[in-house]
N, C-alpha and C positions, 0 to 999 in steps of 0.2 A: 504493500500500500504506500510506502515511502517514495518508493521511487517512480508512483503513479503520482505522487502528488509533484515530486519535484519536474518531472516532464511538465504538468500544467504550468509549471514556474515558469520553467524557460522559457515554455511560448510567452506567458506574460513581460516577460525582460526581455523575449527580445523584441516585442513589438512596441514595447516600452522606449526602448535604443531609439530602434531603427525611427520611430516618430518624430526623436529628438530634435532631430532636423526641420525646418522647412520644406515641404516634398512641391509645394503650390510651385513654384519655381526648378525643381528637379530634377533632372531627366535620366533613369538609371539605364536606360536601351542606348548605349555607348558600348562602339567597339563591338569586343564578344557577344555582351548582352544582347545586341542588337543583331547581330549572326544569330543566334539561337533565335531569338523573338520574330525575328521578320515574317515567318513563313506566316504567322495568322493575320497582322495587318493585310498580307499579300492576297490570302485566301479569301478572308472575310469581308475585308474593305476596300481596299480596292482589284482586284479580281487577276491579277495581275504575278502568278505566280511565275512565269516562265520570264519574262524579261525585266521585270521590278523598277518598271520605266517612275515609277511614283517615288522610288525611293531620293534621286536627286534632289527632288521638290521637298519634302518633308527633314530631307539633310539642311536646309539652307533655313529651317526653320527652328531644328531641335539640336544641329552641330553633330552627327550620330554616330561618325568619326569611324566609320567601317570601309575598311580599306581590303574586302578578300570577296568581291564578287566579281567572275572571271567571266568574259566573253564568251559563248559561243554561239556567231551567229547570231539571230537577232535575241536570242537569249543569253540570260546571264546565270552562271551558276554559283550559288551560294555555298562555301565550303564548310560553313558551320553544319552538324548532322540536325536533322529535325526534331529528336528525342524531346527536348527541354518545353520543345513550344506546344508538344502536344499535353504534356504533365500544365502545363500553360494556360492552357486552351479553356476548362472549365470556368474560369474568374476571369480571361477574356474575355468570353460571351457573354457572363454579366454585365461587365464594364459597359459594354459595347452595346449593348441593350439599355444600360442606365443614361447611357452619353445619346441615346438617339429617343428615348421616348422623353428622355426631362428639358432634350435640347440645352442643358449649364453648361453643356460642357460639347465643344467639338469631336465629333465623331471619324478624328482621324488616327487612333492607333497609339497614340502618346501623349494625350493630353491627361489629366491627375488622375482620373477613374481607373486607365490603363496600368498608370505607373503601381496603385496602391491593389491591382490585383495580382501583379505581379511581386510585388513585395510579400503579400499573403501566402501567394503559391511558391513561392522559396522557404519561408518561413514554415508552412507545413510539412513542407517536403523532407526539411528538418525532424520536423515531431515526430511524423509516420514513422520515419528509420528511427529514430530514437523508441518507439513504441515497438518495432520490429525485434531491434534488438534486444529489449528489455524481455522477450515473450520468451529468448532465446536464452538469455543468459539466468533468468530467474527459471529456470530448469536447473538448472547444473552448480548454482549459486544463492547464498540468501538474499533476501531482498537487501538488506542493509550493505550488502558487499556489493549487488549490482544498484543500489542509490550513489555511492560512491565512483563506481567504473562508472556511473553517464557523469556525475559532475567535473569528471578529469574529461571524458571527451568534449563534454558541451562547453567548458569554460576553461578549460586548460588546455585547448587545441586550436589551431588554424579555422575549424570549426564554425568557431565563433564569429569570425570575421565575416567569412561569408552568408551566415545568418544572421547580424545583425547591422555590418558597416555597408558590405560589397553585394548586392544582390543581384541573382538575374544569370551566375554563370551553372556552369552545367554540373560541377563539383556537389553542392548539395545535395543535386537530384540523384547524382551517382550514388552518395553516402546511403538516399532511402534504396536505393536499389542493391548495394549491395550487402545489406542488413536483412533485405527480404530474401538476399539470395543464400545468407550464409543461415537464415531462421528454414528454409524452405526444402534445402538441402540435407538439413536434420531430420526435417519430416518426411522428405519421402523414403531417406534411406528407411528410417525406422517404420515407415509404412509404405511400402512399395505398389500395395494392391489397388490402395485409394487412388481413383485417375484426376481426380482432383488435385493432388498434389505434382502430378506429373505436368500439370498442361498448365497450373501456375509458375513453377518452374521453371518449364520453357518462356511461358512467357515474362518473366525477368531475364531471364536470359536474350532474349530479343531487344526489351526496352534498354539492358546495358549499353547492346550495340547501337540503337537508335539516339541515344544521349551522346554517348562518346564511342564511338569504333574501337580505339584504340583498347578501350578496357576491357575486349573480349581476352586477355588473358587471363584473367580471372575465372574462365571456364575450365582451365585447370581445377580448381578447386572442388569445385562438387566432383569430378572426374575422379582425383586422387583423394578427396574423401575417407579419411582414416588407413589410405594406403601407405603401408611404412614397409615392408619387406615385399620379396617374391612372392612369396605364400598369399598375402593379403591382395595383391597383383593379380594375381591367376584369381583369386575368390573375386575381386570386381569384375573381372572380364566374365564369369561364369556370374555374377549377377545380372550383370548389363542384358544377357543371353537369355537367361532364364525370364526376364522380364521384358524381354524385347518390345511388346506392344505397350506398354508406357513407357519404356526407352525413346520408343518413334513419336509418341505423342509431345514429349520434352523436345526432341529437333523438331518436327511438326510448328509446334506452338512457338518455336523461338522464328522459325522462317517465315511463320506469318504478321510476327513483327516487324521484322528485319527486311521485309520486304517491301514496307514504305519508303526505307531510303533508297532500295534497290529501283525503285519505279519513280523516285524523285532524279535519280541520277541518269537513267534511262530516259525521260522526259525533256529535261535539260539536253543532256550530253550525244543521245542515241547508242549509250554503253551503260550496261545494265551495274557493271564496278569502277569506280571510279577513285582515282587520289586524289579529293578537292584539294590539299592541302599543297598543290604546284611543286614550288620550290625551297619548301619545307617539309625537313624529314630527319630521319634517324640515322645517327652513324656508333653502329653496333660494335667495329672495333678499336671505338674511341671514346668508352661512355665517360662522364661527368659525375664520379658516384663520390670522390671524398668533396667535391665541388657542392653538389648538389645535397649532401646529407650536411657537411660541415662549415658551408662557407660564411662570410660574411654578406654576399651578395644575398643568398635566399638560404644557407641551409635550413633541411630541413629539424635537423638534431638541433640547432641552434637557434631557431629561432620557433621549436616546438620542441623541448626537451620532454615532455610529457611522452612525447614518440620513441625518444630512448628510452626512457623507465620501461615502456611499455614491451619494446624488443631485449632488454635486461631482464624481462621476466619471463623469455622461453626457458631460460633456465628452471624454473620451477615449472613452469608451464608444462614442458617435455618430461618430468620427472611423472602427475600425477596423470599426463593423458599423452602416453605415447603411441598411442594410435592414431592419434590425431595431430599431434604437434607437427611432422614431419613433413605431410601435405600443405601446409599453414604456412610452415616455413620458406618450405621451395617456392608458394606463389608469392610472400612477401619479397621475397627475395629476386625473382624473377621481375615481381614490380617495378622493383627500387632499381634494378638493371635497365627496364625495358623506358623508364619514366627520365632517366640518368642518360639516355642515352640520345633522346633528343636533342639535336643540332642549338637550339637555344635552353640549353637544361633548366634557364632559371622562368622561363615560362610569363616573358614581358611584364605587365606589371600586378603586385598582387603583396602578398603577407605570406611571408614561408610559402614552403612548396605547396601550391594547390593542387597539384594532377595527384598527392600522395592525401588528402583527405579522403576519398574513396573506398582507401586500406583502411578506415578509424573502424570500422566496424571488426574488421578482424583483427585489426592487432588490440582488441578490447578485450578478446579473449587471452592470451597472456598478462594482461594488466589488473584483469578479473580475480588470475589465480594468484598473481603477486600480493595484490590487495586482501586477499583471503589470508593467504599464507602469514601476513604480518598482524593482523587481525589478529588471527586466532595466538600469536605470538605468546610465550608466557614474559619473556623478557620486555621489561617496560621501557628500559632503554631501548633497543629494537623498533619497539610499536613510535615511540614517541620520535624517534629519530628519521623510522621511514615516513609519518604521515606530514612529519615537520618540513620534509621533501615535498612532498604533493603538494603542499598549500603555500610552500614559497613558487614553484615551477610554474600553478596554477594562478598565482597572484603575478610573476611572471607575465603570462600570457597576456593573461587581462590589460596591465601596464602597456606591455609592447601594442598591443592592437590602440589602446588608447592612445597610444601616441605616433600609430601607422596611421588613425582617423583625421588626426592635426595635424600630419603634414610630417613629423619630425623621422619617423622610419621611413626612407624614400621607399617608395614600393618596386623598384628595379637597380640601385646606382650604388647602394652600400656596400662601405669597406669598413675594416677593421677601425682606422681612424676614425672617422665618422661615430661609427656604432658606438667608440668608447666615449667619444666627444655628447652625445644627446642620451650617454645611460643612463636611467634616471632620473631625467628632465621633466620637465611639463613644458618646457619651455626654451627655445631656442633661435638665432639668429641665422637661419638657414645659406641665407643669402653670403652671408660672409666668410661662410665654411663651406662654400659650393666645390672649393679646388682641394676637398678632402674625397669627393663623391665619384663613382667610376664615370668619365668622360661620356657622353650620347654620341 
């Protein structure tokens, strides 16, 4: 019940935050946001999906700073996937119904109705996974232990940022999906028969890819699901076999999600797969990993140590669930490779690593067991020493995000100097410490 009340929290603080601001003047569909969003102004208002001839005109009025729609022909293709705008889509139609029957408000895609639905639909999309994984981890844990593992991920992670300062990118929505993938994956193992659970499945599996492409590596996981040895190897392959028809039901259901981008790209392009992404791409035998975990620019240890604590606790993790730790391991692990390995590793501008909130859901599960372990602690030095950690790491966060919202953590430019120069601040002379910051 604890940790039922403390989720209502969060929604409450963060619509609390995110208010903070004036939105009347706002425009959060910039850049990314506005990749992911376009597709419903495009569909619903003005009709206009293939050439997006409206978007110049509504640029020159809201600044929308999106620079990745490629020519083809008298179409343009949008390289953001569609996944974000359809999770989107139900508080759009509101908006969009409220902006045309009361007339207050123009009914063109971004004026305040727009903005505050989609502020909503980020912000639940938060909750949901935070409710997904709570269903997942109060199985295996007390409530009291998993009250604790959500308040290190909702407020002592990257997390936060995008639920309450940055809204509108696709990382959230990732986090509900990958919280439903790793809640969904328990249940079918442990009920295989239910077809129910097979064709939810797949279809998380689908929407991963519809959100972000890239993150189908995480299909590993339900895959190697408590696979640790040969023996367990040959038992999933002689599972997958013996349950064949919801085996297919799981691909089934994932391709028929999957295949709105496939038909979005086939429409545009006349090529059913596509690499919107041009001249941006990965170079795998030169990835960016002590860069990218450690750096001053964005690491992600650094500037979310809550994600260290969290991978310091495979260590106990693997001790009480070595069936499971192993699978866990290799996709964290392949994550942190494959997200490391991107040609701009630091991922333009943002708050610590974003493409690695996605992982909060799984690496919750070693943090989960950490958190137990020291819990149940008899040593009080021990107990008081690790929680005395969490709540400085967590206070931490908090701080840094506070001061990435004012301006003083640049969101792409930071160096070591810098970083030490505004540690602790509220307050700083940016301008005069510019020739500390990495060059543009």
């Amino acid at each position: 019940m604890k940790s039922k009340i403390l989720i209502c929290l969060i929604a409450i603080i963060s619509i609390i935050i995110v208010f903070n601001e004036d939105k009347q003047d706002h425009n959060q569909y910039t850049s990314d946001q506005c990749g992911y969003y376009l597709y419903l102004p495009a569909v619903f208002i003005y009709h206009d999906l293939g050439s997006l001839s409206f978007y110049s005109e509504v640029d020159k009025v809201y600044s929308l700073s999106l620079y990745s729609l490629y020519p083809y022909g008298v179409k343009r293709l949008n390289k953001y996937s569609i996944g974000v705008s359809i999770f989107e889509m139900p508080l759009f139609l509101v908006a969009n119904s409220y902006c045309k029957i009361t007339k207050q408000y123009k009914a063109d895609g971004f004026t305040l109705p727009y903005q505050l639905a989609g502020i909503f639909s980020n912000i639940a999309m938060v909750i949901l996974g935070l409710i997904a994984l709570r269903k997942y981890l109060i199985k295996y844990h007390s409530d009291t232990i998993v009250l604790i593992t959500l308040i290190c991920l909702a407020f002592g992670t990257n997390l936060y940022v995008y639920t309450s300062f940055t809204v509108g990118m696709s990382h959230p929505y990732s986090f509900f999906l990958f919280a439903m993938l790793l809640l969904y994956t328990d249940k079918w193992y442990n009920n295989p028969n239910k077809i129910s659970n097979a064709v939810i499945l797949g279809l998380i599996a689908g929407f991963i890819f519809l959100v972000r492409p890239f993150n189908i590596i995480v299909y590993s996981f339900p895959i190697f699901w408590k696979v640790y040895n040969l023996e367990t190897l040959r038992s999933r392959l002689s599972f997958l076999k013996t349950n064949a028809s919801n085996t297919l039901c799981v691909v089934l259901s994932c391709l028929v999600i999957a295949s709105i981008q496939f038909a979005y790209w086939k429409y545009i392009t006349g090529n059913w797969i596509v690499y919107s992404y041009q001249n941006e791409g990965f170079n795998f035998l030169r990835p960016h990993i002590i860069n990218g975990l450690f750096s001053y620019r964005k690491g992600w240890f650094l500037y979310t140590p809550m994600a260290l604590i969290s991978f310091c606790g495979f260590l106990i993790f693997w001790r009480k669930n070595k069936e499971l730790a192993p699978g866990i391991l290799f996709f964290l692990l392949a994550m942190v490779y494959m997200v490391f390995s991107w040609e701009e590793w630091w991922y333009g501008g943002g708050f610590s690593c974003r493409p690695m909130i996605e992982a909060l859901p799984i690496i919750s599960l070693p943090l989960a067991s950490m958190i137990e372990y020291f819990y149940k602690c008899r040593s009080w030095l021990k107990i008081t020493s690790f929680f005395t950690i969490l709540t400085l790491v967590a206070t931490l966060n908090l701080f840094q995000t506070y001061q990435y919202s004012m301006g003083l953590i640049h969101w792409s430019r930071m160096t070591k100097e810098f970083y030490w120069k505004i540690f602790g601040k509220i307050s700083f002379d940016r301008a005069a410490n510019e020739k500390y910051l990495i060059k543009e």
